[in-house]
C-alpha positions, 0 to 999 in steps of 0.5 A, spaced: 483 093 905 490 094 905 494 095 911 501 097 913 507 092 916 508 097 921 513 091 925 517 091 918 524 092 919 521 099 915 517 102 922 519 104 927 523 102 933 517 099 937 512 100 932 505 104 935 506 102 941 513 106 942 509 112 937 506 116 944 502 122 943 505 128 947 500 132 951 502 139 945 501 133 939 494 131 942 492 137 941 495 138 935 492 132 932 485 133 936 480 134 930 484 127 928 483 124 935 475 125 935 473 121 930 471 114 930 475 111 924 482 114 926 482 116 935 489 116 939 490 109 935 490 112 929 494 117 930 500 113 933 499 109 926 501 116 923 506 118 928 509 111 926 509 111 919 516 112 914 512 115 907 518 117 902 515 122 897 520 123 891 519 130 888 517 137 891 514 140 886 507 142 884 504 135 887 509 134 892 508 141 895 500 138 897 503 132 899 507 134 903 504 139 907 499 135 909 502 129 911 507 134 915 500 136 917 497 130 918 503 128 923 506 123 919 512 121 924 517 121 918 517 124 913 523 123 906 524 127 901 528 126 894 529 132 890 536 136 887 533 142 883 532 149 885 527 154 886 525 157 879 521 163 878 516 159 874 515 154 879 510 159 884 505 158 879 503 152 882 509 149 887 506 152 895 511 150 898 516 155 896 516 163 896 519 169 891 525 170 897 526 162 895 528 163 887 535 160 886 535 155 893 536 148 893 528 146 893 530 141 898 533 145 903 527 150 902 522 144 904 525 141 909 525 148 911 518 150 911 515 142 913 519 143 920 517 149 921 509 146 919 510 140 924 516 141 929 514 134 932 516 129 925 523 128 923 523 130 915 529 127 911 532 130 906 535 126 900 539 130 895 540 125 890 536 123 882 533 116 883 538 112 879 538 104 878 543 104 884 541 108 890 533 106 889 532 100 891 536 102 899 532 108 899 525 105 898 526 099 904 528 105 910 521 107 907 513 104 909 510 108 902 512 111 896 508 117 893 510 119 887 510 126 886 515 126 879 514 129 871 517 124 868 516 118 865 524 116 867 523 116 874 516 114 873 518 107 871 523 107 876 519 108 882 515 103 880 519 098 878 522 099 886 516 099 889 514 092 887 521 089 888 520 092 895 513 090 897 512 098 898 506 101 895 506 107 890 501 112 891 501 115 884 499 122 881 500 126 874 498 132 872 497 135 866 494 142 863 487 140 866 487 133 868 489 129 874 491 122 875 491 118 882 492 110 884 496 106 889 501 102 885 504 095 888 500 094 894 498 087 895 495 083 890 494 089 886 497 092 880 502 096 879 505 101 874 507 096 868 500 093 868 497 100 866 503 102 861 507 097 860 512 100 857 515 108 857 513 112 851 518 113 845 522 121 846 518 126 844 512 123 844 509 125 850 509 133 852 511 134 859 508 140 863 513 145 860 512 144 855 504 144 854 503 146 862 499 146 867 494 150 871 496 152 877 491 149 882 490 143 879 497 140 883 493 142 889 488 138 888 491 132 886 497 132 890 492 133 896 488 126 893 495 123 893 496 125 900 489 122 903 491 116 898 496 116 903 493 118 910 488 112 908 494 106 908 497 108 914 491 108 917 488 103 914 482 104 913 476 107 907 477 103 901 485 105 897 485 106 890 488 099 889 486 097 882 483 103 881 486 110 877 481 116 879 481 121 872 480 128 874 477 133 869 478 140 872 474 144 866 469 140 867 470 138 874 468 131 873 472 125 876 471 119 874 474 112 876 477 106 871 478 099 874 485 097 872 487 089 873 492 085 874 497 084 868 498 076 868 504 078 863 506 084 867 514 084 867 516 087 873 508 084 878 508 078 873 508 071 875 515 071 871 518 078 871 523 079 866 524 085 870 527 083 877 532 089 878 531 096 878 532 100 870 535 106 868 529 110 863 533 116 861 536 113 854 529 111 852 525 116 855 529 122 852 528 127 858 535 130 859 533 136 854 534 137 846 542 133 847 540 127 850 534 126 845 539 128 840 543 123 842 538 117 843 534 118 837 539 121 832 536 128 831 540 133 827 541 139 833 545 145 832 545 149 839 543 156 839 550 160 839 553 156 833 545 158 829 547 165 831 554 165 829 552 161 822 546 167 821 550 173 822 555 170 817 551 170 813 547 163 812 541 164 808 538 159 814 530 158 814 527 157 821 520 154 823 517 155 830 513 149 830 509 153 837 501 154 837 500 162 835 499 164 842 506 162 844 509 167 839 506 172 843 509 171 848 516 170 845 519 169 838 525 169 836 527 174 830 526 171 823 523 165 826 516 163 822 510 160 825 509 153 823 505 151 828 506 143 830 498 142 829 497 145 821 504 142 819 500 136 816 495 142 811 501 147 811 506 141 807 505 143 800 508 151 803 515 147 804 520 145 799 523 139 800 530 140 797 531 147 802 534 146 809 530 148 815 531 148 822 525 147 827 525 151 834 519 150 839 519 151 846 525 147 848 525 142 844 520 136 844 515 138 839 521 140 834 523 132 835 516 131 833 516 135 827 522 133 825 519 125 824 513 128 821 517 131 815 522 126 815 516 121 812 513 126 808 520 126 805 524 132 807 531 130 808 535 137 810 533 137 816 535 140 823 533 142 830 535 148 835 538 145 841 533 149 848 528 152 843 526 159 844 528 158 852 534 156 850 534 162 845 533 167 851 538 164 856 544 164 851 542 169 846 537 174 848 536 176 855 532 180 853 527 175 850 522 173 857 522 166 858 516 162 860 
């Protein structure tokens, strides 16, 4: 059973002793106080505890609303973007009148209001190797509620230099992920995956997507994943990766041990500071992914300019059909990424083409296809159809 240092130079002045309940907060917290496995200790724990949850989107939103529910003391919370009209599919923490706020200020809003008794902490800031390792140490636990493998690896990394347990979550299309990574004698992150995936590999929820409840349901596992460290009790899934499938409504539990070799939780780390991921993750969009693979790109202004003078210029939308119904760029001709091995013998491999997806991560993927099929002019278009609506046809929905 995994307990928190609560006396760590982390907790609170004090520690649960100092944490008193008002009269208002045990009221409040009155259906905690009842049962046998929580009562006016437990939540004196709760109201102690420092738990720092980096990202406030589809998991966060969960995570967040019911730690700040829970009565979590503290509460900090890493995020820079603004609220976008795709995210209210999924992200509960925000409403139609918040599109175009700082996410931030929007959830420390909507959580103080929520729980007026806790102090949320807002860090307007990306993670990067030089803030992280601060952050984490004025913190008990992490939750990791990101989309990305950077910042993944990077949590990771954090949380075991800094002997704070990471309370992991992913989610994608129908399935869900959760484990506590870097608690005491368990692993971590590395033990699982030791390295991130190479760029365009993997598909992010943008891209693929997600249904809309799922980060309800697996954002609210990861906050009693919380819950139960704070408070010590039930038995934490250290060295245990629970798999949901939502289609089947099917949960399922992988034993994960300790990596002898891991390079970050080994004996003989290789990794003994915090790395930035983004070169090798390629996240920052089509133009970083250009620039750290060496994929051809041309931007979707210079792909119109060169087409209305007259280029005789063969683009490939490599998205399945049912995104085309959605939108499509003019002239553009389905080549969905899932028949591009059947469909090769349709190609000249002496003609030029350039190839679009959604924003640019299956265009990468169809590039190194044709490349070892033997297509050398090769380009791909920088944003895809989204970067298609944004810069070229406003008129063209985005999704």
């Amino acid at each position: 059973m995994t307990q928190l240092p609560f006396a760590s130079p982390a907790g609170s002045a004090g520690g649960v002793a100092a944490a008193a309940l008002s009269n208002e907060e045990i009221l409040r917290y009155s259906r905690h106080l009842l049962m046998p496995e929580v009562t006016l200790e437990g939540q004196r724990r709760l109201k102690a505890a420092r738990v720092l949850c980096v990202g406030a989107g589809g998991l966060g939103s969960p995570l967040l609303l019911y730690l700040a529910a829970a009565g979590v003391g503290t509460l900090g919370v890493v995020e820079f973007d603004e609220v976008d009209l795709t995210n209210l599919q999924r992200q509960v923490l925000y409403t139609t009148d918040d599109v175009g706020r700082p996410k931030l200020d929007a959830a420390v809003e909507r959580l103080r209001a929520l729980n007026p008794d806790i102090t949320v902490v807002p860090h307007r800031l990306r993670l990067d190797s030089g803030n992280v390792l601060e952050l984490f140490r004025g913190y008990d636990v992490v939750a990791d509620g990101t989309d990305n493998f950077p910042t993944r690896y990077l949590v990771n990394d954090a949380s075991v230099l800094t002997g704070r347990p990471n309370v992991y979550a992913s989610i994608f299309r129908f399935d869900g992920q959760v484990s506590v990574f870097g608690a005491p004698g368990g692993p971590c992150y590395r033990c699982l995956f030791p390295e991130p995936p190479p760029p365009g590999l993997v598909p992010s929820c943008a891209e693929g997507g997600v249904l809309g409840v799922l980060p309800g349901i697996i954002g609210s596992l990861q906050a009693l994943e919380v819950v139960k460290l704070v408070l010590g009790i039930g038995e934490p899934l250290v060295g245990r990766l629970a798999m949901f499938d939502a289609l089947a409504l099917e949960l399922r539990e992988v034993r994960l041990r300790r990596d002898p070799e891991c390079a970050v939780c080994g004996p003989n780390p290789s990794v003994t500071a915090p790395i930035d991921y983004e070169a090798f993750c390629g996240v920052r969009g089509v133009e970083a992914e250009v620039d750290a693979t060496g994929i051809p790109a041309v931007s979707v202004q210079e792909f119109q300019r060169r087409r209305l003078a007259g280029e005789a210029l063969t683009l490939l939308d490599v998205r399945e059909p049912f995104e085309l119904e959605i939108a499509r760029i003019p002239g553009a001709i389905p080549f969905p990424l899932s028949q591009l091995p059947a469909r090769l013998h349709e190609l000249d491999t002496a003609a030029e083409y350039t190839l679009s997806c959604h924003h640019g991560t299956r265009s990468a993927q169809a590039y190194e296809a044709l490349r070892r099929a033997g297509f050398t002019r090769l380009q791909i278009l920088s944003g895809g159809v989204d970067a298609w609506a944004l810069h070229v046809d406003p008129t063209l929905p985005r999704y």
